[in-house]
N, C-alpha and C positions, 0 to 999 in steps of 0.2 A: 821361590822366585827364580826365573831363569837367568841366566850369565848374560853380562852385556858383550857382544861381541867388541873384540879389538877395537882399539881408537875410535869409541864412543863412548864422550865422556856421560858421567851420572848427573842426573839432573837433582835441582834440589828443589823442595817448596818452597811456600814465600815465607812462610818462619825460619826455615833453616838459613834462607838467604837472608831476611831481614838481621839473623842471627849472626852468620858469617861477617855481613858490612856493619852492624853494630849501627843497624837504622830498623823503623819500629813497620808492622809489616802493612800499615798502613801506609806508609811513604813508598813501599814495595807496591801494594796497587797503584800510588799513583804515577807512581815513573812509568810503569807496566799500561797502564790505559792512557797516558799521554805518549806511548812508544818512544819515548827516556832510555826505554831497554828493551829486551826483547825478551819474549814472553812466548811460551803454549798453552795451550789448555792440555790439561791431561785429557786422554780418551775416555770417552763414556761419561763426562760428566760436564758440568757447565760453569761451574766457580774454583775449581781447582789446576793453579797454575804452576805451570812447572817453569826452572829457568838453569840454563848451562854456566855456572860460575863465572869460568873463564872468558866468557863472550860479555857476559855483564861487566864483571870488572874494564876491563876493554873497553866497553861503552862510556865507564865515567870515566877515565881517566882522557878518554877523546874529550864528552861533554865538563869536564869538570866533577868534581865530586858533588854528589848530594847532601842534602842535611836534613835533619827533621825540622 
């Protein structure tokens, strides 16, 4: 895998993320398709989403926390 250049942070999937905020990664698609949060698709593929931690958390603490 190559190095992520300087001040780019790692992205996570939606388990890692559902796993980090201790919500189920279902509630991760739905904040992510109601744009609750923001969201990419990984390249080359069509269901696999990526998300930058730190810009999520950000996003609930502006919207309020989520919950399942």
């Amino acid at each position: 895998m190559p190095d992520r250049p300087a001040g780019i942070p790692p992205l996570l999937t939606t388990a890692q993320l559902a796993q980090r905020l201790n919500l189920s990664t279902k509630t991760i698609y739905k904040l992510a398709k109601s744009g609750a949060i923001s969201a990419m698709r990984a390249p080359g593929t069509r269901t696999a989403w990526r998300f930058d931690l730190a810009t999520v958390e950000q996003e609930l603490r502006a919207n309020g926390a989520a919950s399942d």
